[in-house]
C-alpha positions as CSV (number, residue, x, y, z in Angstrom):
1,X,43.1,24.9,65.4
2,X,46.3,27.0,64.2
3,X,46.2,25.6,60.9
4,X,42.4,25.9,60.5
5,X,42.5,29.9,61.2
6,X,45.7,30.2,59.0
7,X,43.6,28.6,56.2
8,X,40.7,30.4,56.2
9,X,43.0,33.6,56.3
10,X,44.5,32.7,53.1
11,X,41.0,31.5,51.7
12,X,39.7,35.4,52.4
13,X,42.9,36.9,50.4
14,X,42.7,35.0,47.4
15,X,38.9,35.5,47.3
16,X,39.1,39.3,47.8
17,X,42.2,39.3,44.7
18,X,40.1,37.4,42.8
19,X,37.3,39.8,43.6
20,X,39.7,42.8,42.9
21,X,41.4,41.6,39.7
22,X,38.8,39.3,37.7
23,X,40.6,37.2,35.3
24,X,40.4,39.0,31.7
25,X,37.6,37.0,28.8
26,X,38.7,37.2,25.3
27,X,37.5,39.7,23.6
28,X,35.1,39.0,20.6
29,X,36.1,40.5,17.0
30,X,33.6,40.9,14.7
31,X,33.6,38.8,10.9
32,X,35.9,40.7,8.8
33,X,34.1,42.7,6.2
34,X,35.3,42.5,2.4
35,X,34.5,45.5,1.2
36,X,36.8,47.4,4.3
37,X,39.8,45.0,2.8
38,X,39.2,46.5,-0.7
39,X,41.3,49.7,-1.2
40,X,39.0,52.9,-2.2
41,X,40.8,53.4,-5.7
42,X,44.2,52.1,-7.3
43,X,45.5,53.4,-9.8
44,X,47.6,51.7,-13.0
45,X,49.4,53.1,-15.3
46,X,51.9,52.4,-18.6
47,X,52.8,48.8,-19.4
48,X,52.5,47.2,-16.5
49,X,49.1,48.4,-15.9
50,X,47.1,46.0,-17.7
51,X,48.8,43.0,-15.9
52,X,48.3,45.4,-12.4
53,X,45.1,45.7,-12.8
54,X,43.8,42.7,-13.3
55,X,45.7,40.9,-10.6
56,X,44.5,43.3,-8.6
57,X,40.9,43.7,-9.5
58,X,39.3,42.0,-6.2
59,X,41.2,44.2,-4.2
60,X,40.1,47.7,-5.6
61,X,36.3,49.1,-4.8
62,X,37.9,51.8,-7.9
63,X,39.7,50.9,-10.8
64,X,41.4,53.7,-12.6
65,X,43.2,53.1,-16.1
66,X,45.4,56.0,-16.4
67,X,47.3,55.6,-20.1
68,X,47.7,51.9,-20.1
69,X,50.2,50.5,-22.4
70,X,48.5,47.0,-22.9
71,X,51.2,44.8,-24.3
72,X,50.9,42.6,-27.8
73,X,48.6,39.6,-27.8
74,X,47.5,40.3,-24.0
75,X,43.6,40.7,-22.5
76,X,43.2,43.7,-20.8
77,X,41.0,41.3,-18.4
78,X,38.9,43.0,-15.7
79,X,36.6,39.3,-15.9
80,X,36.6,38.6,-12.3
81,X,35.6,41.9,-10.5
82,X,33.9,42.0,-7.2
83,X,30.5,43.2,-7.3
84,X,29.9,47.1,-7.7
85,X,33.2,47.9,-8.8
86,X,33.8,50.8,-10.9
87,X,36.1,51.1,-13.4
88,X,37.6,54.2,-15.2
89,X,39.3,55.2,-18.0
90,X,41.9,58.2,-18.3
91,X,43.8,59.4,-20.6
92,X,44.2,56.7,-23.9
93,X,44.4,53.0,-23.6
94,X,46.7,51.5,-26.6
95,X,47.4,48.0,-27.2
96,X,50.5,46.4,-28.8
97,X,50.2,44.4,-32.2
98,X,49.4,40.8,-32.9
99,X,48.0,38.8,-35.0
100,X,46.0,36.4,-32.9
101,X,42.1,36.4,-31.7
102,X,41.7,38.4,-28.7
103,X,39.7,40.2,-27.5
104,X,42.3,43.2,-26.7
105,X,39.0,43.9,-23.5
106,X,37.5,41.9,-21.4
107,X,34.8,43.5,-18.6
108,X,32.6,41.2,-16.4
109,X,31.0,41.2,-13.0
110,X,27.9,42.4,-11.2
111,X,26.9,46.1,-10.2
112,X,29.6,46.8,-12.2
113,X,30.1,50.8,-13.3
114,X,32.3,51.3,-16.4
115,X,33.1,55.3,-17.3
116,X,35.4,57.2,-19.8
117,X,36.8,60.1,-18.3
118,X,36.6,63.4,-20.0
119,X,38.8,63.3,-23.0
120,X,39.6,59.9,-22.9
121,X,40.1,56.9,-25.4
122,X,40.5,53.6,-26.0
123,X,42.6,53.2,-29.2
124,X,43.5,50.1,-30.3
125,X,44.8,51.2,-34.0
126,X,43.1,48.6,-36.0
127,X,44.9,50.2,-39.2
128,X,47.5,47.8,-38.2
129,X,45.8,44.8,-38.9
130,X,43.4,46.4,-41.9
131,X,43.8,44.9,-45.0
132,X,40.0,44.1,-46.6
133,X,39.6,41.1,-45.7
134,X,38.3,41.6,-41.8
135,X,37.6,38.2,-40.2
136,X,37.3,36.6,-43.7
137,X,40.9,35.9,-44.2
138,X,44.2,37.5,-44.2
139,X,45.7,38.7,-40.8
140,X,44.3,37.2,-37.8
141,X,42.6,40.2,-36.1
142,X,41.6,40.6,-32.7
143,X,38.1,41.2,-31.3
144,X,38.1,44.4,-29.1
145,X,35.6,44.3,-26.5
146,X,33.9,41.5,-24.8
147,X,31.1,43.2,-22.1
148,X,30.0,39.5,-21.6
149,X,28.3,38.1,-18.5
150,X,27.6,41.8,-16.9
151,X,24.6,41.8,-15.0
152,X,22.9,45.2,-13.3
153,X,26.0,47.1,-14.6
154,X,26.3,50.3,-16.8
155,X,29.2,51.5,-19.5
156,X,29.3,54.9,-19.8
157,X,31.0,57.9,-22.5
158,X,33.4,55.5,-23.9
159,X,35.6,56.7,-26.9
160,X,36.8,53.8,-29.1
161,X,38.7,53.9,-32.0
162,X,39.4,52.0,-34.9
163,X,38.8,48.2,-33.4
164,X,40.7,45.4,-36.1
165,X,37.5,43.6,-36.4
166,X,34.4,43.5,-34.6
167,X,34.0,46.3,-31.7
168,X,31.8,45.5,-28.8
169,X,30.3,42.3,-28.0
170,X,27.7,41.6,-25.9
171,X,26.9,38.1,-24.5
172,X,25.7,36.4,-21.2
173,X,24.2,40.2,-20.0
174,X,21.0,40.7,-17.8
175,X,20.9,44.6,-17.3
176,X,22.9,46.6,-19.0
177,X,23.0,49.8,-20.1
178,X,25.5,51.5,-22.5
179,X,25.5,55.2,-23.0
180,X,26.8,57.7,-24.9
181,X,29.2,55.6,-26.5
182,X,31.2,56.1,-29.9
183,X,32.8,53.8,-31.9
184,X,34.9,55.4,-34.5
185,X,36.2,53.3,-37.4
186,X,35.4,55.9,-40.3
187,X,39.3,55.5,-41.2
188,X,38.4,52.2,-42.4
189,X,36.5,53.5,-45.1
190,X,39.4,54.2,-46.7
191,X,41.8,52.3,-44.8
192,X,40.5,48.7,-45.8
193,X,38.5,48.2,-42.4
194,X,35.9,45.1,-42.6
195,X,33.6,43.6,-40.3
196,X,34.4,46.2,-37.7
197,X,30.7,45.6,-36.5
198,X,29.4,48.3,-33.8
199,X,27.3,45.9,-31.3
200,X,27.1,42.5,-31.8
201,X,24.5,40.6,-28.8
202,X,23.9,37.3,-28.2
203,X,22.0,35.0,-25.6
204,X,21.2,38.5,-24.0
205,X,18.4,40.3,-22.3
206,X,17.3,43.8,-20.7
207,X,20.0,45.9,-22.3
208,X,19.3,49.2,-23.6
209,X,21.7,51.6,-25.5
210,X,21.1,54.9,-25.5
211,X,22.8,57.6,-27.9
212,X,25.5,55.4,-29.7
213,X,27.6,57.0,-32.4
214,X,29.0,54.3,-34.7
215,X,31.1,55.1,-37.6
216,X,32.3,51.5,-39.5
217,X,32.0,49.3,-42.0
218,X,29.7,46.4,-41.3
219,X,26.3,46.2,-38.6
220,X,26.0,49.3,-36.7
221,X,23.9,47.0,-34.0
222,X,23.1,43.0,-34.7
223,X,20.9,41.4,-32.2
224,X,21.7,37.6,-32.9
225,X,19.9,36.1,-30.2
226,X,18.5,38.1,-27.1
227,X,15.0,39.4,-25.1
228,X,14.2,43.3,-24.1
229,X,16.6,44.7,-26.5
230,X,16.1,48.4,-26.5
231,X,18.8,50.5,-29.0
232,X,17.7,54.7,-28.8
233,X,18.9,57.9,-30.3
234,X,21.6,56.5,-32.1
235,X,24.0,57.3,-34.9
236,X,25.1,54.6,-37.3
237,X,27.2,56.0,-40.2
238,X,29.1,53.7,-43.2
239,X,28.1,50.4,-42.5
240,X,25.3,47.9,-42.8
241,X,22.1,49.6,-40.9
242,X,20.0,48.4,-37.7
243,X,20.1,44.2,-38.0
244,X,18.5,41.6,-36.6
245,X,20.6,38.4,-37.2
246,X,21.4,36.4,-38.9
247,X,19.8,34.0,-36.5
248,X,19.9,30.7,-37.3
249,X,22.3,27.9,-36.3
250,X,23.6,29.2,-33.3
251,X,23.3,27.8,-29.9
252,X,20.5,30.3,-29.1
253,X,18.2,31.2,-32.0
254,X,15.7,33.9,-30.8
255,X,15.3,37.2,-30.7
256,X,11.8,38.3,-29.0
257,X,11.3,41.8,-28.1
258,X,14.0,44.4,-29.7
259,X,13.3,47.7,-30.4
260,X,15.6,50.3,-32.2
261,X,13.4,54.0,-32.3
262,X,14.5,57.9,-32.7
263,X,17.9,57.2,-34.5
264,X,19.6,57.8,-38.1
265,X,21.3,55.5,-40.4
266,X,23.8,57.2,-43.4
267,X,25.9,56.5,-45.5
268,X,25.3,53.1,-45.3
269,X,24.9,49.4,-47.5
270,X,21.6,48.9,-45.7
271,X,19.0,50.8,-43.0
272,X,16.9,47.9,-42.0
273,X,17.7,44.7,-41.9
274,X,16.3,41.0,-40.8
275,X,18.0,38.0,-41.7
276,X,16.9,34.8,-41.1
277,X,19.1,31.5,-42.4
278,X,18.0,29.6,-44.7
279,X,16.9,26.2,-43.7
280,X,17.3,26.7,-40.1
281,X,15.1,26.9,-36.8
282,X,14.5,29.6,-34.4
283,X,12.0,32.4,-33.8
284,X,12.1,36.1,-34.3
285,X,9.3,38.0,-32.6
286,X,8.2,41.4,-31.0
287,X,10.3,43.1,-33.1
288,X,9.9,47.4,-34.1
289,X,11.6,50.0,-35.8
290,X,10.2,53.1,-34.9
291,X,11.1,56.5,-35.6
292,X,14.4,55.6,-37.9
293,X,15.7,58.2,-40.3
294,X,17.6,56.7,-43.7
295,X,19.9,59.7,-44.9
296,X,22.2,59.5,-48.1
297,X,21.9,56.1,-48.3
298,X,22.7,56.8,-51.9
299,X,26.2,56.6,-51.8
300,X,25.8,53.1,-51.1
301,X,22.9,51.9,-50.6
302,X,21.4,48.5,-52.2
303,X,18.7,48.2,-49.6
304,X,16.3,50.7,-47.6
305,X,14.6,47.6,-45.9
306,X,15.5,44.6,-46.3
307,X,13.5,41.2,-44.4
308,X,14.6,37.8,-45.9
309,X,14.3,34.1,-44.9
310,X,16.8,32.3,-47.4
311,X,19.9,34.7,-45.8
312,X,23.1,32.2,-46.5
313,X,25.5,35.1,-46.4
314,X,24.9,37.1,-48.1
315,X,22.2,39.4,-49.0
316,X,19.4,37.7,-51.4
317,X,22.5,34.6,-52.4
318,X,20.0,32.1,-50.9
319,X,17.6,30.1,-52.9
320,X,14.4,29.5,-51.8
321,X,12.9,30.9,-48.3
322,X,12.6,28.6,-45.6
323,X,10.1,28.8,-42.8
324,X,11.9,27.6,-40.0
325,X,12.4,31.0,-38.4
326,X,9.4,32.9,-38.6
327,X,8.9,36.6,-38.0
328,X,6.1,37.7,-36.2
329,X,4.6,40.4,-34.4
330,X,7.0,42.7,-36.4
331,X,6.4,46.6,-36.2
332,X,8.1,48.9,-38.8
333,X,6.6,52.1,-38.5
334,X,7.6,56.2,-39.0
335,X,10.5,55.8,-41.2
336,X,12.1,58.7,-43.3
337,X,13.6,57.7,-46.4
338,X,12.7,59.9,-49.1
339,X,15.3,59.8,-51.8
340,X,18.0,57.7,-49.4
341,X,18.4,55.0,-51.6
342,X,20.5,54.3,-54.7
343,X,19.3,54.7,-57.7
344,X,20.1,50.8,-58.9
345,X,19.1,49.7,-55.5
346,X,16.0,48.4,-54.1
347,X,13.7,50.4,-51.8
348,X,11.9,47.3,-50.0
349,X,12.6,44.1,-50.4
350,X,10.8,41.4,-48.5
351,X,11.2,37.2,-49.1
352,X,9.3,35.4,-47.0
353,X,8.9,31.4,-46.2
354,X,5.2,29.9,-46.6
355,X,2.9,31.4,-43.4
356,X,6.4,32.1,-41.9
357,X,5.6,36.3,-41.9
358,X,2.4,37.3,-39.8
359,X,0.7,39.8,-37.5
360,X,2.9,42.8,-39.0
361,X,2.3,46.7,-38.3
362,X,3.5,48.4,-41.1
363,X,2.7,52.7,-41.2
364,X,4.1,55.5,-42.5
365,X,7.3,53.9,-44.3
366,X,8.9,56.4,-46.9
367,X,11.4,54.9,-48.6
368,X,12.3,56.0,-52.1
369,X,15.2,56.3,-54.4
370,X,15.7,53.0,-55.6
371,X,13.9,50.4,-57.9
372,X,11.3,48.1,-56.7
373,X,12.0,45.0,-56.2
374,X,9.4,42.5,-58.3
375,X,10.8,38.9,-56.5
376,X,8.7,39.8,-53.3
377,X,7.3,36.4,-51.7
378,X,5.2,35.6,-49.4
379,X,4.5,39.7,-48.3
380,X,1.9,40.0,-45.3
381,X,-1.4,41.9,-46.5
382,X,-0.5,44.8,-45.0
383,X,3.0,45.4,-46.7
384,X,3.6,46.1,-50.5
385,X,7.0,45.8,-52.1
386,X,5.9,49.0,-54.1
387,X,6.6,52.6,-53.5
């Protein structure tokens, strides 16, 4: 009986313990959230910034480029950036010299926000690698900027100076919009810059770019391949006009629904420009040029429009035009040329494949100063080679 009482004594105590001091549950912690991981903005610098960066670049919600020395023959690569990043340039951006490929850029990602700061550039110093011959031979020069596989993202106020060859390429984008850029390669003229094309897009679509200033030597814009195209209140100056192509014998072969409106071309070889390659397949479609203003085109100028379908590179060096890419649905309308083109050059110049040019708008296209050109084939009814 002793033992029985005894044992229901201690029974009581540790219940009432047990009751007093419950033993403790683990506590639950939440799924760790990326974005708190990511640091708010870092900062790189000099010539260890390029390298910084870009081993960095998942770890930074804000990317600042403050005066980065980016070494020779090295990517300033920023291709692997978690979505809605933002990336910023201070100060100038200068790269080392080599002779190899490139590109001396490289920007990809989604929600991605690329700015220039106030007074800042991005100078590469193409001069270095200048010598006539661009991406035709001579030194091996590198490509400046590939914007490729950006998607909902915007490039803003960028300054960018004389690129070695080619300046901005756009590939792989779905919503993009570039504003307020310049690309300044004017010292070429002189300098022996070549092929130092402005924008050059590809297998593309939904990009718009608004208020470009492009000073250079070869296309201001060429839209190789791409849908919903849009290029507004622009500036090209010194090189080969608003293009289309050449498409043709690429991977992707059609352009459908570009539009270049409200801008000016000077100073240049060409003002508008389709070229489609000779013997090859493809379509070109829902095309305009609308509101386009062709000023002292004189000092250079061998074209004021220029549509061809034997393009085997160069300008009218084909034979015969091919109708493998047709152009349809075309819209040239409102240009201003009066007096832009050379006097030995040609005003309009259209050559056109067998039923391979139809459904064209064509109103209000002043474009004088040059000859007319009599080896027009193939012109839809409501064009004339004639001025």
């Amino acid at each position: 009986m002793a033992k029985t009482i005894f044992g229901s004594l201690v029974l009581a105590v540790v219940l009432k313990l047990a009751t007093a001091n419950p033993v403790a549950q683990p506590a639950i912690t939440s799924a760790p959230n990326l974005l708190e991981k990511r640091a708010a903005s870092c900062t790189f610098s000099g010539s260890d910034g390029a390298a910084s960066a870009s081993a960095s670049q998942k770890s930074c919600s804000t990317i600042v480029l403050s005066a980065v020395a980016v070494p020779s023959g090295t990517t300033l690569d920023l291709s692997n950036l978690e979505d809605d990043t933002t990336v910023i340039f201070e100060g100038e951006t200068t790269w080392g010299y080599e002779e190899w490929d490139g590109p001396l850029l490289q920007i990809s990602g989604t929600g991605i926000t690329v700015q220039g700061a106030s007074g800042a550039s991005l100078n590469p110093d193409g001069a270095r690698w200048w010598d006539g011959e661009g991406s035709n031979d001579g030194k091996t020069k590198p490509k400046f900027f590939y914007a490729h596989d950006l998607t909902s993202s915007s490039i803003t106020d960028l300054q960018i100076q004389n690129t070695p060859v080619q300046a901005v390429s756009i590939n792989g984008c779905d919503g993009l919009t570039i504003t307020d850029m310049t690309i300044d390669n004017s010292a070429g003229d002189s300098e022996g810059g070549h092929n130092t094309d402005g924008f050059d897009i590809g297998s593309s679509s939904n990009v718009t770019i608004i208020g470009a200033n492009v000073y250079n030597q070869d296309d201001c814009v060429a839209v190789n391949s791409g849908t919903d195209i849009t290029f507004s209140g622009g500036v090209c100056s010194g090189g080969h006009g608003l293009s289309i192509g050449s498409v043709g014998g690429r991977d992707d072969n059609t352009v459908d629904t570009v539009t270049f409106e409200n801008s000016e071309v000077k100073d240049s070889v060409n003002g508008i420009r389709i070229k489609a390659s000779e013997g090859d397949t493809g379509t070109i479609t829902g095309v305009t040029y609308s509101g386009i203003t062709l000023e002292s085109i004189s000092n250079r100028a061998r074209y004021g429009v220029l549509i061809e379908q034997n393009y085997d590179g160069g300008d009218l060096n084909g034979g015969d035009p091919t109708s493998g890419i047709p152009i349809t649905d075309l819209t040239i309308e409102n240009i201003s040329g009066d007096g832009a083109v050379a006097s030995d050059g040609y005003n309009i110049v259209i050559v056109c494949g067998s039923d391979a040019c139809s459904d064209w708008t064509w109103d209000s296209v002043d474009v004088t100063g040059g000859e007319d050109y009599s080896d027009c084939t193939n012109v839809p009814s409501v064009v004339s080679c004639s001025t």
